[in-house]
C-alpha positions in Angstrom: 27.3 116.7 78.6 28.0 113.2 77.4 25.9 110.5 76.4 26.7 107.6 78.3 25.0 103.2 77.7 22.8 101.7 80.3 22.0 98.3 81.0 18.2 97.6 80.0 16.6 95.2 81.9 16.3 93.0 78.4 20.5 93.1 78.6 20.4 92.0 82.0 17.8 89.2 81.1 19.8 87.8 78.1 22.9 88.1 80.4 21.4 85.9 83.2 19.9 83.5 80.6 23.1 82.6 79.4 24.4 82.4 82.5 21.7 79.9 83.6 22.5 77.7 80.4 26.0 77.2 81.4 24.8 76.5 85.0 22.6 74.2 84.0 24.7 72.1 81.4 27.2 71.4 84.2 24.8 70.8 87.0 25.4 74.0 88.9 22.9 75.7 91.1 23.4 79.0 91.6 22.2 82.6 92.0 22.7 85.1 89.5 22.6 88.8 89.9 23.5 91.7 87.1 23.6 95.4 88.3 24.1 98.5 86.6 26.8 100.8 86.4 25.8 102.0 89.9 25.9 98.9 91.2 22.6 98.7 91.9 20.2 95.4 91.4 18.5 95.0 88.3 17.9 91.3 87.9 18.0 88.6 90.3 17.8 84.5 90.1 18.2 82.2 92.8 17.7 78.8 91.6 16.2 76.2 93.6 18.5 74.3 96.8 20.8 76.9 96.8 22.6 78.2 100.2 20.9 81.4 101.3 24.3 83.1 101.4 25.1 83.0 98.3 22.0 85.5 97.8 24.2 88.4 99.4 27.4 87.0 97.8 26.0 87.3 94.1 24.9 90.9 94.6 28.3 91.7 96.4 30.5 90.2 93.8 28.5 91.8 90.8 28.7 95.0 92.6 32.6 94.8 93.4 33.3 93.7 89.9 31.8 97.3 88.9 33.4 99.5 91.2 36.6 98.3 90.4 35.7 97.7 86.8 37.5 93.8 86.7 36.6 91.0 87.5 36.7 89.5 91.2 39.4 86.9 90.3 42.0 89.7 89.8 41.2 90.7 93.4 41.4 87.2 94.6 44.5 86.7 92.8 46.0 89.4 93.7 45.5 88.3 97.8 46.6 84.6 97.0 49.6 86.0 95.8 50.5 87.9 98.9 48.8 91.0 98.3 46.6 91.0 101.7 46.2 94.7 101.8 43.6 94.1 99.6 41.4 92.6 102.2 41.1 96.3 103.4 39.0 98.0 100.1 36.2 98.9 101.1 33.2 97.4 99.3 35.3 94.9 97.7 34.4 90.9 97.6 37.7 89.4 96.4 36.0 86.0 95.5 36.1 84.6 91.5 32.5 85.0 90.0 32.0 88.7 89.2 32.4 90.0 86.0 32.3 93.7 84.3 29.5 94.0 81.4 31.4 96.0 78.8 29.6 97.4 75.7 31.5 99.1 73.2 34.3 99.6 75.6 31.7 101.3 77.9 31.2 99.9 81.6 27.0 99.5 82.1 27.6 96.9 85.0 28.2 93.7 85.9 27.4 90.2 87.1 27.9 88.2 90.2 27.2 84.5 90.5 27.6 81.8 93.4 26.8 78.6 94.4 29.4 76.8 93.6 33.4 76.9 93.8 34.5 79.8 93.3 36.2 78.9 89.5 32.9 77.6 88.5 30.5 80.8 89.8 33.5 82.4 87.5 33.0 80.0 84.5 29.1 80.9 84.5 29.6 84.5 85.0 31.8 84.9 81.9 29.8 83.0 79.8 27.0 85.5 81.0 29.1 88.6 80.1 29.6 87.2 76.9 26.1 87.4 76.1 26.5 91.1 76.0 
């Protein structure tokens, strides 16, 4: 058997904190959710005056940037450039604002943000996975 890397809740902690900072700085409210490599929750933030839908939308776009293992602008890109049978995968939120957590070239999960325009939930969630 292989040993494989898990997100610790500490990761996912530092990830969201960064995350926050950048959403902060510019103003953004958002939620912010990492998962693991399961996709399943392990932190959660909603910050205050922020839509109630973005709760599900967070969680959705973290867990689609996992299963697919990229992040959810390639999905969206890939449907803005005329590629609608992407609208059909299963599981799959094709929104900008999820991003993979890579360490050491190993996929331990991801993070999903939203609140905001879609580029900008994108903006904090790689600043996020760069806290990795």
């Amino acid at each position: 058997m292989r040993q494989k890397y898990a997100i610790t809740l500490e990761d996912a902690r530092r990830v969201a904190k960064a995350a926050h900072q950048t959403a902060i700085e510019n103003k953004w409210n958002v939620v912010i959710s990492v998962v693991d490599d399961g996709g399943h929750l392990v932190y959660f933030e909603r910050m205050d005056d922020v839509q109630s839908g973005s709760v599900t939308v967070s969680i959705e776009k973290a867990k689609t940037a996992i299963a697919f293992r990229r992040p959810t602008q390639a999905l969206e890109s890939a449907i803005s450039g005329g590629r609608t049978v992407m609208l059909k995968l299963s599981g799959a939120t094709p929104i900008e604002g999820g991003v993979p957590l890579v360490h050491e070239g190993h996929f331990v999960g991801a993070i999903g943000v939203s609140g905001v325009q879609s580029s900008q939930d994108g903006i904090i969630a790689h600043s996020g996975a760069e806290a990795l």
